[in-house]
C-alpha positions in Angstrom: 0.0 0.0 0.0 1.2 3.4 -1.2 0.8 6.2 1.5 -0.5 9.6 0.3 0.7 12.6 1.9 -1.7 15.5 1.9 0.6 18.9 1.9 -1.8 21.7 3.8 -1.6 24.9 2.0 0.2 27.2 3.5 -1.6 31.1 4.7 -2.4 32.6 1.6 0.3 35.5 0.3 -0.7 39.2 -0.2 -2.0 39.6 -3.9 0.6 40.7 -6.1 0.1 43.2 -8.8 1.5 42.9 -12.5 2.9 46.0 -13.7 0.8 45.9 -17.0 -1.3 48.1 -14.2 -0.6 51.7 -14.8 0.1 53.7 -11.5 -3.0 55.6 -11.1 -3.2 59.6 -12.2 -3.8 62.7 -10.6 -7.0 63.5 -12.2 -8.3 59.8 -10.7 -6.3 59.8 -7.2 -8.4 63.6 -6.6 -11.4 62.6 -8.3 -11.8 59.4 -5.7 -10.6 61.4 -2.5 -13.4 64.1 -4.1 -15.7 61.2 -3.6 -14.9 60.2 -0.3 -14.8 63.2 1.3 -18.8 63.9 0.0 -19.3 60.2 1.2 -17.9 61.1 4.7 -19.7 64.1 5.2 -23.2 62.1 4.7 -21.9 59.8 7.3 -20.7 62.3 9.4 -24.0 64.0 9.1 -25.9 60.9 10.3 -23.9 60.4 12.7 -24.3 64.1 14.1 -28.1 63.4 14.1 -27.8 60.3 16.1 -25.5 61.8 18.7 -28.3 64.6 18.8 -31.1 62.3 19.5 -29.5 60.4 22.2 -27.3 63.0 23.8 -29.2 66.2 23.0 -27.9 69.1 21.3 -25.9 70.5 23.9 -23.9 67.4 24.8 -23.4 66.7 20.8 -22.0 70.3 20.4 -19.3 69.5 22.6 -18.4 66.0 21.7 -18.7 67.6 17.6 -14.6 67.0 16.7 -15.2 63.2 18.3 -18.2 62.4 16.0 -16.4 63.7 13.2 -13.5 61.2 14.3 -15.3 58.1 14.9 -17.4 58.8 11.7 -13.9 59.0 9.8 -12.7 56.4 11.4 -15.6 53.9 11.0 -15.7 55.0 7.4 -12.0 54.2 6.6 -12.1 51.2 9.0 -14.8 49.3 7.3 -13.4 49.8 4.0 -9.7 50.4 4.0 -8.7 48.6 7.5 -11.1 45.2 6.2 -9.3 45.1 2.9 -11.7 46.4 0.8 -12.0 49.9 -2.0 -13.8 53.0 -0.3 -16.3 54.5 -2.5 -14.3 56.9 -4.1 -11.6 54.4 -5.1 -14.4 51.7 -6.5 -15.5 54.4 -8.7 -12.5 55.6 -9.7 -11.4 52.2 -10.8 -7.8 52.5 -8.8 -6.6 49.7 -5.8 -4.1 50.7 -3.3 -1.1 48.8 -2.9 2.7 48.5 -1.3 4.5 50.9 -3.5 7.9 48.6 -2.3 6.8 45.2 -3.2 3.8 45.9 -5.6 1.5 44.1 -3.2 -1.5 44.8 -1.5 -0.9 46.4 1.6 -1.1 44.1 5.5 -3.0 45.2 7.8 -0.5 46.8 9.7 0.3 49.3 7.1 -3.4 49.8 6.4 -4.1 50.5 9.9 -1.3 53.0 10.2 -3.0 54.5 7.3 -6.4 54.4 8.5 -4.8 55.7 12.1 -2.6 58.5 10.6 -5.7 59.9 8.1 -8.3 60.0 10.8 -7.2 59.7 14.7 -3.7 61.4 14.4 -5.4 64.8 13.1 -8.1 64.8 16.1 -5.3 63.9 18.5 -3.1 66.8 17.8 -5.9 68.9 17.7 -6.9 67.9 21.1 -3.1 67.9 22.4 -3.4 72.2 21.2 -6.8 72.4 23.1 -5.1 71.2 25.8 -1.9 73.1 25.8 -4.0 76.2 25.6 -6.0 75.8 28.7 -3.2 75.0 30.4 -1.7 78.1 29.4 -4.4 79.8 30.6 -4.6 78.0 34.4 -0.5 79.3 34.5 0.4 75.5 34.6 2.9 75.6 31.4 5.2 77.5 33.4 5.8 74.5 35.5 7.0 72.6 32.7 10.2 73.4 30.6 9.0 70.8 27.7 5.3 72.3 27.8 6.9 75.8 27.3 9.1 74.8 24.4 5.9 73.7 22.8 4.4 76.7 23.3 6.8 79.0 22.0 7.6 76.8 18.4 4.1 75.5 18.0 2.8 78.8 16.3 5.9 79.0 14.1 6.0 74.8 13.2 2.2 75.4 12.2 2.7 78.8 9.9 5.6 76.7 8.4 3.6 74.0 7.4 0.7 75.0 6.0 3.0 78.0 4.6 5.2 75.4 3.1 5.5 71.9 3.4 1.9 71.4 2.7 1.8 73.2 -1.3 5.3 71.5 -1.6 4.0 68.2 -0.8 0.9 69.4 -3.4 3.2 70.2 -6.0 5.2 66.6 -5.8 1.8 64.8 -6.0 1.2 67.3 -9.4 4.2 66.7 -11.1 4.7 62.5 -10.1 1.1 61.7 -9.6 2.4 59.3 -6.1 0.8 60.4 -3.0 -2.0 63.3 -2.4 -2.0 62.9 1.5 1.0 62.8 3.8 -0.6 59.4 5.5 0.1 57.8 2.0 3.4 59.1 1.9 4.9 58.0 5.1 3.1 54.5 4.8 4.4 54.1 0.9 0.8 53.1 0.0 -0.2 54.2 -4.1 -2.8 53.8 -6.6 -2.5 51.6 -9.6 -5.3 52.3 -12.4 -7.3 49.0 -13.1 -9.3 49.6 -16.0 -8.7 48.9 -19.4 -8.5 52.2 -21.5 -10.4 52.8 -25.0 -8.0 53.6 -28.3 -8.3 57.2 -28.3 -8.3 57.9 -24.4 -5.4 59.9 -22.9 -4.8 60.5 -19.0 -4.3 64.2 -18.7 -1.9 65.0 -15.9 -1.6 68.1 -13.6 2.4 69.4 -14.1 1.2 72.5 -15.0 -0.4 73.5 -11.2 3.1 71.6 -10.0 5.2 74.4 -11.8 2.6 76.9 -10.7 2.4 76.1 -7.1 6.6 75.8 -7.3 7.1 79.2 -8.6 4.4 80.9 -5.7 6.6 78.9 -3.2 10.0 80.3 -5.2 8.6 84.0 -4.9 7.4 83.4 -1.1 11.1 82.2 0.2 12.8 85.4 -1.7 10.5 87.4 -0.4 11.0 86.4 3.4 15.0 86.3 2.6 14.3 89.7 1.6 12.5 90.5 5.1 15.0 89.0 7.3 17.8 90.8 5.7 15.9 94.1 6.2 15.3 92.8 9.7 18.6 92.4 10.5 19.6 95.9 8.9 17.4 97.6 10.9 18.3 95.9 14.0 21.9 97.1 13.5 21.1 100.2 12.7 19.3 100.6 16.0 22.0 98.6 17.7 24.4 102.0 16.8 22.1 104.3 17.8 21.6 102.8 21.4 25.6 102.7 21.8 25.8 106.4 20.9 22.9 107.6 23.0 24.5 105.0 25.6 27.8 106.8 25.4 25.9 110.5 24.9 24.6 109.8 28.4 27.9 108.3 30.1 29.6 111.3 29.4 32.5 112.6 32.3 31.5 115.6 33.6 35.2 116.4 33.9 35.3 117.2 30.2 33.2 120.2 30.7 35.2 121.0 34.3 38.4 121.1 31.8 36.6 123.1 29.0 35.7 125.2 32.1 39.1 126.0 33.2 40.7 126.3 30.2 38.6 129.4 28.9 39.3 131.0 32.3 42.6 130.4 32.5 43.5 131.9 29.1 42.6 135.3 27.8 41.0 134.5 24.2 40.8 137.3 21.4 37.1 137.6 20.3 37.9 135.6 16.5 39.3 133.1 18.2 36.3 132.6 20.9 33.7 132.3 18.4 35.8 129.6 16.6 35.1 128.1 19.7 31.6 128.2 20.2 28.7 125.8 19.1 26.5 126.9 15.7 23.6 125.6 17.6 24.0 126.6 21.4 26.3 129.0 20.8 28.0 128.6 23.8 31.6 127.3 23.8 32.0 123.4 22.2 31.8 120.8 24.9 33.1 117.1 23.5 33.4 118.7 20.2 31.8 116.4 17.6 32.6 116.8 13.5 30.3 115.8 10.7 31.4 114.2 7.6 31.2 117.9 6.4 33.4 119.0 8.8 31.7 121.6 10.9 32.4 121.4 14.2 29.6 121.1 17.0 28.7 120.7 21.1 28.1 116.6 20.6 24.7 117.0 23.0 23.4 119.4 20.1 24.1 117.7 17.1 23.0 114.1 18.2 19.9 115.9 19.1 19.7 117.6 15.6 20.2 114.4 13.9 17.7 112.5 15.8 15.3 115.3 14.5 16.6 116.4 11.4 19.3 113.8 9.5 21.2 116.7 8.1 23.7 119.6 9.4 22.3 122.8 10.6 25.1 123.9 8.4 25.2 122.8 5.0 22.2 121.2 5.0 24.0 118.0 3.8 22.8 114.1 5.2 24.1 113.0 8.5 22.9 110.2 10.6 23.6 109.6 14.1 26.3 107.0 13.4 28.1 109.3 11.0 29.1 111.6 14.1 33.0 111.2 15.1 33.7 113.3 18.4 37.7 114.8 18.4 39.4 113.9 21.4 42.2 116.5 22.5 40.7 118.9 20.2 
């Protein structure tokens, strides 16, 4: 007698995809997630009416953001998490899969998707909420971490939805590969399933790609721009606070000397006016030049030029940090 050996089938492998399936385009990836998002806000709706019914309006008005969670959730969950096309996709004719082995995706990367589209958003929205009131009650200055957070979350945000967000939009325009950043970071794509007719074509959408790029070109030389005027004017006013800082330090013993030396010698009346200020017309203390070279008391031309950028003179520009006072003069 012959003994038959009955081999068990292993657990079935993840479909694999030939590559006679075109990646999906643009115009289909937009046109499902289009189709979705109307299909989630009819669920969302219901679900807002249940939570109405059985709650009341008050309590649904505050539990709003979770509805619209769950509703996300249970939308992507039965369809994407289970395995199966959403709506938008089954209309569209496109089928995710693993854009590194050209399978359909597990269920672990499915469920990061499913996680990172709908929970992850309501979670950092939350985590802000949160932050805030805390702010409020005076409890982030307990925490060093909490106040690092609070300082860079305004700027992180303005970045990315200044930039990151219609860069990532202007990838997905020009190579047609992922629309959200939860397709991205899971390397999940579409691959187009239905046969096309002779004459059709699949338009793509380079042309916003090259659009969106240039607005984000214009935007960065435009804030370089800023941030070197910034910085300009910050220096500026850097060298006017050291010469007001070193107008208001001055030794009184400067004038004391001045002081003595016109009553200790005997002046003729040319060479006393020489001597005296254009402005006070008393004689010069801490005598100050312009690039001009008229001579002034340096108390009266820094306040001239704080007024009026220009000698009392000549009538010829002078700033603040243009003034050299003579020492031994």
């Amino acid at each position: 007698m012959t003994q038959t050996t009955t081999v068990l089938p292993s657990s079935p492998a993840q479909p694999s995809f030939q590559l006679d399936f075109p990646f999906a385009a643009q115009p289909d990836i937009i046109r499902a997630n289009q189709k979705d998002v109307y299909y989630q806000s009819i669920l969302q709706e219901q679900m807002t009416r249940v939570a109405q019914q059985f709650l009341g309006a008050r309590r649904q008005h505050a539990l709003q953001k979770e509805i619209i969670a769950f509703s996300d959730f249970c939308y992507h969950g039965l369809t994407t998490l289970l395995g199966t096309q959403t709506l938008g996709e089954e209309y569209c004719d496109i089928v995710q899969i693993n854009q590194y082995t050209h399978t359909y995706p597990n269920i672990m990367r499915r469920f990061m998707l499913v996680f990172s589209k709908t929970l992850l958003p309501y979670i950092y929205t939350r985590s802000i909420a949160e932050l805030k009131k805390r702010s409020r009650q005076g409890q982030v200055e307990k925490s060093r971490l909490l106040q690092l957070i609070k300082l860079h979350i305004q700027s992180v945000q303005e970045f990315f939805v200044k930039h990151v967000r219609p860069a990532h939009l202007a990838l997905f325009y020009f190579f047609g590969a992922y629309y959200s950043f939860s397709k991205r970071w899971t390397g999940i794509r579409y691959i187009f399933t239905r046969q096309l007719g002779m004459h059709e074509q699949r338009a793509g959408y380079e042309v916003l790609g090259v659009l969106i790029t240039a607005q984000l070109v214009i935007q960065s030389i435009l804030y370089i721009r800023k941030q070197i005027a910034s910085k300009q004017l910050a220096k500026e006013e850097e060298e006017e606070s050291e010469l007001i800082e070193t107008k208001s330090v001055v030794d009184q013993d400067d004038f004391d000397f001045m002081d003595s030396i016109l009553e200790e010698k005997e002046l003729s009346y040319e060479e006393l006016q020489l001597l005296k200020c254009a402005l006070c017309l008393e004689p010069r203390t801490i005598t100050t030049t312009t690039p001009c070279g008229h001579l002034f008391c340096w108390n009266c031309i820094v306040e001239w030029c704080q007024n009026k950028p220009e000698c009392p003179l000549c009538r010829s520009s002078v700033h603040t940090s243009h003034l050299v006072p003579l020492q031994n003069f």
